[in-house]
C-alpha positions, 0 to 999 in steps of 0.5 A: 339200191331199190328195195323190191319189197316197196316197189311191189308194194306201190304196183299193188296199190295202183292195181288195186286202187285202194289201200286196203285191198293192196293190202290183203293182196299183200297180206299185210295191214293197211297201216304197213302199205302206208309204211312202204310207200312212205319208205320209198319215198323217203328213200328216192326223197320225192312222191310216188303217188298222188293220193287221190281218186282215182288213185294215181302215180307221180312221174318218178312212180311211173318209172319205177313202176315201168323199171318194176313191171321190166324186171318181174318180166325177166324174173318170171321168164327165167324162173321156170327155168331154173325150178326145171317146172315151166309146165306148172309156172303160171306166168303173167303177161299184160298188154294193151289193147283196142277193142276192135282187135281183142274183138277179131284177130287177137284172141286166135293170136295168143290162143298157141302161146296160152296153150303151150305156156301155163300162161294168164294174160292181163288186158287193158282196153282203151281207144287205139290212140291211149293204149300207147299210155299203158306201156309208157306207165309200165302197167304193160310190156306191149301195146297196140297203138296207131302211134308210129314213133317207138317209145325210149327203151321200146321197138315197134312193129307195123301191123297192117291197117285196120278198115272202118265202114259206116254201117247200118241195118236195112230198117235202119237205113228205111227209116232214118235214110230213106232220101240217102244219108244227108246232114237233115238225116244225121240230125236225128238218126242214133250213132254209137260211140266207144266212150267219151274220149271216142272222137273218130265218129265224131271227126268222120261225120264232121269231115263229111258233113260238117256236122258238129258233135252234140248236133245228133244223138250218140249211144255210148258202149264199151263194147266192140260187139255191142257196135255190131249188135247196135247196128243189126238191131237197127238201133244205131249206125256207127263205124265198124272194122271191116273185118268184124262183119265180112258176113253181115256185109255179105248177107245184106244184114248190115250195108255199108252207107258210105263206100267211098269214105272208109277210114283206114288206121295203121295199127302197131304193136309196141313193146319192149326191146329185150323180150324172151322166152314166153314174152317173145313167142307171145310177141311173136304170135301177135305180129304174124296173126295181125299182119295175116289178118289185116291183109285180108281184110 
């Protein structure tokens, strides 16, 4: 039988990141954190963590975490209920998500379910090709993903598909495009990636242009709306959902570089089979906002 009491004990010190921390979380000494973890080890008579910085789950912790975040769902599903106090209940609810989404359709997706439900949601941000990691670790019970191939134990959705332009500031485009967009031009003219494992830049400029990545300068920004906010200034061009800036296209504030290359990424929301109450109105409220906003791209 799995002792809860330790498989909490190891989610808190993967959020946490820190022994310490897990353990005024737990409200426990460090030294009984260290007890729990190695009391489950003991018990499933392997690691459950690699003890380094950052600190990270072995491939059994990973599932018992999975196996933990799926029941603490259940139980805070149903608890309300029994308690006759589901107003009061504050409800935790982890997802995945891209930046682009949480930076246009996603907040509106979940603001009913938020407004009806006591509820706090936990996001973790990550390129659209790595948040399909989140949900197979069990750190969420929903991810949205470019992945088309459901995980075991999980189902999925298809979205839509979420449009890129290439876009720059009319300063922009005078001063580092005057003769048009060419590979003498792109050799000095700023891009913006999201991170450094961001490759759909680099790979939109290397299909097009055959120029390699590190061949140009490249601003890197954790940020949806800093892309934006990079191109309207006229500090960089970059690739930007065509749904983030209807308006600035509309105005002539940004201008679309390249019509005939818009990349075009199928989006999918994952999670796991059985969900109810709260978890599956949530699921819910994601796919039919995403479908209607995507579509009207």
């Amino acid at each position: 039988m799995l002792d809860y009491k330790l498989l909490h004990a190891l989610s808190v010190v993967v959020d946490e990141q820190n022994f310490d921390k897990a353990a005024s979380v737990l409200a426990i000494t460090q030294s009984a954190v260290s007890q729990r973890i190695k009391s489950l080890e003991h018990a499933i008579g392997q690691p459950v963590l690699i003890r380094s910085q950052p600190i990270v789950a072995t491939h059994i912790g990973k599932k018992l975490l999975a196996h933990y975040q799926q029941v603490k769902l259940l139980e805070q599903d149903i608890i309300p209920d029994l308690s006759g106090d589901k107003k009061n209940e504050t409800i935790t609810a982890n997802i995945a998500s891209n930046a682009d989404s949480l930076a246009t359709w996603l907040i509106p997706a979940i603001g009913d379910v938020c407004h009806e439900y006591n509820l706090a949601v936990n996001f973790r941000l990550a390129d659209e090709n790595r948040t399909i990691n989140y949900l197979k670790d069990g750190e969420v019970f929903g991810a949205l993903s470019t992945h088309a191939q459901a995980l075991p134990g999980c189902t999925l959705e298809k979205l839509g598909d979420m449009q890129y332009l290439l876009v720059a500031s009319p300063g922009f485009i005078s001063r580092y495009f005057p003769q048009g967009i060419n590979v003498q031009a792109l050799a000095t003219a700023p891009a913006v990636a999201y991170d450094q494992k961001d490759d759909m830049h680099i790979k939109y400029i290397e299909r097009i242009f055959g120029l390699k990545g590190g061949a140009y300068p490249c601003h890197t920004v954790r940020s949806s709306e800093a892309f934006v906010n990079f191109a309207k200034h006229g500090i960089a061009y970059c690739l930007i959902p065509k749904l983030q800036i209807q308006a600035e296209l509309a105005s002539g504030e940004l201008i679309n570089l390249l019509p005939e290359h818009t990349i075009v990424r199928p989006l999918y929301w994952h999670h796991w089979v059985l969900l109810k109450g709260v978890f599956k109105a949530f699921s819910n409220a994601i796919i039919l906002r995403a479908q209607h906003a995507l579509s009207n791209q």
